[in-house]
C-alpha positions in Angstrom: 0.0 0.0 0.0 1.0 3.5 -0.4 3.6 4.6 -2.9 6.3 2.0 -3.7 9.3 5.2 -2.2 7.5 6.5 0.2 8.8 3.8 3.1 11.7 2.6 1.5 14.8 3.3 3.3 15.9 2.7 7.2 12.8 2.7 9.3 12.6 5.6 11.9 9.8 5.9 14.9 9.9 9.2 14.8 8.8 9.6 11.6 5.3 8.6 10.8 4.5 6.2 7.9 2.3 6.2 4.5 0.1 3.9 4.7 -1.7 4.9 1.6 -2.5 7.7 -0.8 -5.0 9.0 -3.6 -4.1 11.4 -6.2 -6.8 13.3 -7.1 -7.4 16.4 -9.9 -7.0 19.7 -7.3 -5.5 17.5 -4.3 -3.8 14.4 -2.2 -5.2 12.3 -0.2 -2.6 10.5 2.3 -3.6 7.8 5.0 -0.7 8.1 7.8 -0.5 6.3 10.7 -1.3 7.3 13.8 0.6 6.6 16.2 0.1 6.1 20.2 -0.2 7.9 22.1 -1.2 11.0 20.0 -3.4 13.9 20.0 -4.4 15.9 16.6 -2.9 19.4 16.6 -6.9 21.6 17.2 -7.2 18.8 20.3 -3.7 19.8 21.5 -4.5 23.7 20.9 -7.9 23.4 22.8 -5.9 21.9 25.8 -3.9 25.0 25.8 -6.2 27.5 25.7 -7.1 27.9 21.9 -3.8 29.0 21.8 0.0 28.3 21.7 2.9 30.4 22.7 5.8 30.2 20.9 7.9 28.5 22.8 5.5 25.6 23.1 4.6 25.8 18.7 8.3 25.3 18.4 8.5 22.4 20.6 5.1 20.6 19.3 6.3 17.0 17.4 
């Protein structure tokens, strides 16, 4: 599944995979794993506040 590149090469778990993808006329559209735990980024914003300083944007992963 996915495209036949996208996961070659040394496995990392830091970097989430492809799982699958559609190619459509005026956009993508990518399956990616989701790994646990794991929030979405509007969840993790809503915890905050509605809002994120910068030092915590440049610290989100």
């Amino acid at each position: 599944p996915g495209h036949p590149k996208a996961n070659k090469g040394p496995s990392d778990p830091q970097i989430i995979k492809l799982l699958d993808w559609h190619d459509d006329t005026d956009h993508y559209i990518m399956v990616l794993e989701r790994p646990m735990p794991c929030m979405d980024l509007l969840r993790f914003v809503e915890l905050h506040g509605g809002s994120l300083d910068e030092g915590t944007t440049r610290n989100v992963q």
